[in-house]
C-alpha positions as CSV (number, residue, x, y, z in Angstrom):
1,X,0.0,0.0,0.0
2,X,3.1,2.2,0.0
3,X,2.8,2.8,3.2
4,X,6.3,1.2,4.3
5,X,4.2,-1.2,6.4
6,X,3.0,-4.6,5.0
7,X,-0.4,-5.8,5.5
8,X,0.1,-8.7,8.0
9,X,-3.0,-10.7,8.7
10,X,-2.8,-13.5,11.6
11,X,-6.7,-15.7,12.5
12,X,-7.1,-16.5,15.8
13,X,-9.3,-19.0,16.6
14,X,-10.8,-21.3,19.9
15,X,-11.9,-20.5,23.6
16,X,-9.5,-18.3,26.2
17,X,-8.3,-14.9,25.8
18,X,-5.8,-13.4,23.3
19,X,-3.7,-10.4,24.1
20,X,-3.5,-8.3,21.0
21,X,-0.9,-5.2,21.2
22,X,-2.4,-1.5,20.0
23,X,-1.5,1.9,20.7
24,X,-3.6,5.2,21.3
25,X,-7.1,5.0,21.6
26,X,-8.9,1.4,20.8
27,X,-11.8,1.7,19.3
28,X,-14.2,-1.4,18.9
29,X,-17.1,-1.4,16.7
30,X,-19.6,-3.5,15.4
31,X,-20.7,-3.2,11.8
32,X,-24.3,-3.8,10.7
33,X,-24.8,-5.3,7.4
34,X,-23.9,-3.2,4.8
35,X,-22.5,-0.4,7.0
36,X,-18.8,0.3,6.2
37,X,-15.8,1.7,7.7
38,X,-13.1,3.4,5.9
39,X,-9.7,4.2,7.9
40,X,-5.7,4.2,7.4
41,X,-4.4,0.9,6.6
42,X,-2.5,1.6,9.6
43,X,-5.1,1.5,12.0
44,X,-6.3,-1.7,11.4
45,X,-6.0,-4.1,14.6
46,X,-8.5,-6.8,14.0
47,X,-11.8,-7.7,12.6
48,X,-14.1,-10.7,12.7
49,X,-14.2,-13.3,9.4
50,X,-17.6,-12.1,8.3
51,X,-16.1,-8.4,8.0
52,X,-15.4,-8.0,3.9
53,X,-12.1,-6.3,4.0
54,X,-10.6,-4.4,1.2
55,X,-8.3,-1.4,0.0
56,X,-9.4,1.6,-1.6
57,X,-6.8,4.4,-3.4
58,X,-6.8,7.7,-1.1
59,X,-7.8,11.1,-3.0
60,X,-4.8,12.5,-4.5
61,X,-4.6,16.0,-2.4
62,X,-4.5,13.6,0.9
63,X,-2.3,11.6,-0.2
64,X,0.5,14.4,-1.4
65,X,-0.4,17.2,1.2
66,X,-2.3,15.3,3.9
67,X,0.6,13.1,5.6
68,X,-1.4,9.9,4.5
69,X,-0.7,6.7,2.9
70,X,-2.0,6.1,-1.3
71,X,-4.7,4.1,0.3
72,X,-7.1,3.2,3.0
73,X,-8.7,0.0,4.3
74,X,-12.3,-0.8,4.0
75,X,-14.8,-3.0,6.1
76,X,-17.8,-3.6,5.6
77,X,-20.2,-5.3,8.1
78,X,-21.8,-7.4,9.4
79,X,-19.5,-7.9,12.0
80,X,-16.9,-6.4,15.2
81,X,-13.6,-4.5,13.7
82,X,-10.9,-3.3,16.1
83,X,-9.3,0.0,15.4
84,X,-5.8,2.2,16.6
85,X,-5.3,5.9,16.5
86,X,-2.0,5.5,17.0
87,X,-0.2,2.2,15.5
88,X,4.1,1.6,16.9
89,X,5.1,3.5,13.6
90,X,3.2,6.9,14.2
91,X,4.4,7.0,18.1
92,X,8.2,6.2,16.6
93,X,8.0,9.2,14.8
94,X,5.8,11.2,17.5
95,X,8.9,10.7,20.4
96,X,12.2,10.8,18.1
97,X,14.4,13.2,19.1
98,X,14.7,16.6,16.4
99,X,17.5,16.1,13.6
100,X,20.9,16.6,15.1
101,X,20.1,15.9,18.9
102,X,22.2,13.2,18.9
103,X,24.8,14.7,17.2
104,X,25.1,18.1,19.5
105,X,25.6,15.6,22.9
106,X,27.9,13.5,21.0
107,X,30.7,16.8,20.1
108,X,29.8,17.5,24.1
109,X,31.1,14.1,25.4
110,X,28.3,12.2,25.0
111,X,27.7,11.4,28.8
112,X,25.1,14.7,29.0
113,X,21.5,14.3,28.9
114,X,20.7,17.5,28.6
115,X,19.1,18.4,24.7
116,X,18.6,21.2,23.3
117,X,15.6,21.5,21.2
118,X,15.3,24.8,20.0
């Protein structure tokens, strides 16, 4: 999807509890028949079998201007879908350090913590 991130999809199946890891706010919804959801591939954390999933191309000002990928992911209902606002790639890029942060402590000694990020 040219997003730099794969499309990875694992089933789970049987009785017990699974522990599925997702960042930001977890939204869970359930679909009625017909109804569909259209979000960043990104944000995509799970969904049950009878959830038709696709991908759809991204208008072309959102993909070049917005900060989005060239498409999104659709599902359509019936069925529960699982949803991120934030997936591990997004918060990487939310806490790195500025360009050169690293640089300015290692010219000090490198043993300082203090950075400036003006």
């Amino acid at each position: 999807c040219f997003t730099n991130l794969g499309m990875c999809r694992q089933s789970l199946d049987g009785e017990g509890t699974a522990f599925i890891a997702a960042g930001g706010t977890i939204l869970v919804k359930d679909l009625k028949e017909g109804e569909k959801l259209i979000v960043d591939s990104g944000s995509v954390v799970g969904f049950q079998d009878s959830v038709t999933f696709g991908i759809t191309p991204n208008v072309f000002c959102t993909f070049c201007f917005g900060g989005e990928g060239c498409c999104n992911a659709t599902m359509e209902g019936p069925g529960t879908v699982i949803t991120q606002s934030m997936s591990f790639e997004k918060y990487k890029a939310m806490v790195r350090p500025p360009p050169g942060a690293y640089r300015e402590r290692m010219y000090r000694g490198g043993a300082e913590l203090d950075l400036d990020f003006d």
